[in-house]
C-alpha positions as CSV (number, residue, x, y, z in Angstrom):
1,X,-41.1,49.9,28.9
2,X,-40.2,46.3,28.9
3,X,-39.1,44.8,25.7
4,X,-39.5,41.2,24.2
5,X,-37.0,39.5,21.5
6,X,-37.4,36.3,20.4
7,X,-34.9,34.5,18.4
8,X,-34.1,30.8,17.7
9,X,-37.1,29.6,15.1
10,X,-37.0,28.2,12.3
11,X,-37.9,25.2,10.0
12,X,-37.2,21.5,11.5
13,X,-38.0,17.8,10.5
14,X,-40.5,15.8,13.1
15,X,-38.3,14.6,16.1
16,X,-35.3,17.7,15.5
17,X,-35.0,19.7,18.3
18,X,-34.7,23.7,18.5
19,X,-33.5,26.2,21.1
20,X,-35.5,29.3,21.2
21,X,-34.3,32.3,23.4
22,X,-36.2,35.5,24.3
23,X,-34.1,38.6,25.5
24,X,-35.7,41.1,27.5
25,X,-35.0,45.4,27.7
26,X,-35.9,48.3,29.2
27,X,-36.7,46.8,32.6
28,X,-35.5,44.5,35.9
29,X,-35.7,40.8,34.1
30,X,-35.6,39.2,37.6
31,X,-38.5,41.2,38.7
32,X,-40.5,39.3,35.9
33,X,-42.0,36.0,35.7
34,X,-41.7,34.5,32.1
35,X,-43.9,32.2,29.7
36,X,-44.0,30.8,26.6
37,X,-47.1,31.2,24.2
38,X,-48.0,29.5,20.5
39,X,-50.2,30.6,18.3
40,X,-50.9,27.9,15.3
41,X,-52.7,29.5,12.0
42,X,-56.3,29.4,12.7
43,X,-55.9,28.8,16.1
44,X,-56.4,31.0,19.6
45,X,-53.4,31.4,21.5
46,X,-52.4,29.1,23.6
47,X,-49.9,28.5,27.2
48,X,-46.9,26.4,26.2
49,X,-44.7,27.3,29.7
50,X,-43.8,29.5,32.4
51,X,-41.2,29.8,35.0
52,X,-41.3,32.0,38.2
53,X,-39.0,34.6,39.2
54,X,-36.5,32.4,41.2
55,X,-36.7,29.4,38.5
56,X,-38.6,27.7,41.4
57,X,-41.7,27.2,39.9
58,X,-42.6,25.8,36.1
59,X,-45.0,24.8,34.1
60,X,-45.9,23.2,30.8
61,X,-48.8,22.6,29.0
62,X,-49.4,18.6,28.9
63,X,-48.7,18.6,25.1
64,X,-45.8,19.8,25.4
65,X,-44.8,17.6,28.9
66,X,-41.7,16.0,28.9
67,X,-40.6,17.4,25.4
68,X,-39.7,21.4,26.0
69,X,-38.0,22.6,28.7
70,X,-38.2,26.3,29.9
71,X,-35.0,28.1,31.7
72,X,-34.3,32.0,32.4
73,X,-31.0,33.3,33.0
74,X,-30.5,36.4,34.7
75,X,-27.4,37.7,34.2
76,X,-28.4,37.4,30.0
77,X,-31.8,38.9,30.4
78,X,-33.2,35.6,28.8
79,X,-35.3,33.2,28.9
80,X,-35.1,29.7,26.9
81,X,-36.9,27.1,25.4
82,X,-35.9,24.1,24.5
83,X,-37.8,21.9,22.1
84,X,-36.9,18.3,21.6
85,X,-38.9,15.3,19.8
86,X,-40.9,18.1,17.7
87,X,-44.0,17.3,15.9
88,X,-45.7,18.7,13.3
89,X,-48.6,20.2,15.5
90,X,-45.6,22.1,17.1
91,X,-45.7,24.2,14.3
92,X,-46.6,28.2,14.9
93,X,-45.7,31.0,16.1
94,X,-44.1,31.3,19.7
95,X,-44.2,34.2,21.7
96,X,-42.6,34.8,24.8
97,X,-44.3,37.0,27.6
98,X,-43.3,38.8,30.7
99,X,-45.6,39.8,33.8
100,X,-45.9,39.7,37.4
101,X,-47.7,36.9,38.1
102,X,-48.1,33.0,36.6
103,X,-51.5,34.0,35.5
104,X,-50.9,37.9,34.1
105,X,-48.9,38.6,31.2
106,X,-48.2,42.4,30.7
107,X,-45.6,42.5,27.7
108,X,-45.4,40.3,24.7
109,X,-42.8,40.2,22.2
110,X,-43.1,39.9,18.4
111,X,-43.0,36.2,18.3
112,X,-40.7,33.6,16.3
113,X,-42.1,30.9,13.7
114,X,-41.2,27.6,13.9
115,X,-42.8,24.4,11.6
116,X,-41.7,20.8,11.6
117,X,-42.3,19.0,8.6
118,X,-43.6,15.8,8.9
C-alpha cells in the first residue's frame, strides 16, 4: 500500500514563497506519476499540477502558471512544489496524489494547509 506525506505548509504573506514536499512509502515511486491537488474551504477539489514518471511531462493549472513549479526526485521518494508570488486565493489545503496515469489518481495523502494573508 502506497503512502502519501505531505510536509512544507504553512502560513505566508501575499507574494512569499513556500516549498512543499510529498514523500511517498510502501511502493516503487518511479513507477508513479505524481500531482498536486487544492482544496479551498467551501470549495470542490481542484488540479494544481502533475509530472510524469520520467519528469518529461508537466502540468499546471493556468492559475497557478508561471508561479508553482512541480519536481520529483527519485532517489528521495518525493515530489515538490514550489510556490512563489503566493496570493491569498492560494490559500487551502494541498494534497499530493500518486497514480498511473495523468488523469487517474489512486492514493492520496492527508494533505498540508497553507493560507497567505493578504
Amino acid at each position: 500500500q502506497v503512502q502519501l506525506a505531505e510536509s512544507g505548509g504553512g502560513l505566508v504573506q501575499a507574494g512569499g514563497s513556500l516549498r512543499l514536499s510529498c514523500v511517498t512509502s510502501g511502493g516503487t515511486f518511479s513507477y508513479y506519476v505524481m500531482g498536486w491537488f487544492r482544496q479551498a474551504p467551501g470549495k470542490e477539489r481542484e488540479f494544481v499540477a502533475h509530472i510524469s514518471r520520467s519528469g518529461g511531462i508537466i502540468g499546471y493549472a493556468d492559475s497557478v502558471k508561471g508561479r508553482f513549479t512541480i519536481s520529483r526526485d527519485t532517489g528521495k521518494n518525493t515530489v515538490y512544489l514550489q510556490m512563489n508570488s503566493l496570493k491569498p486565493e492560494d490559500t487551502a489545503v494541498y494534497y499530493c496524489a500518486a497514480g498511473t496515469s495523468l488523469l487517474k489518481y489512486d492514493y492520496w495523502g492527508q494533505g498540508t494547509q497553507v493560507t497567505v494573508s493578504s
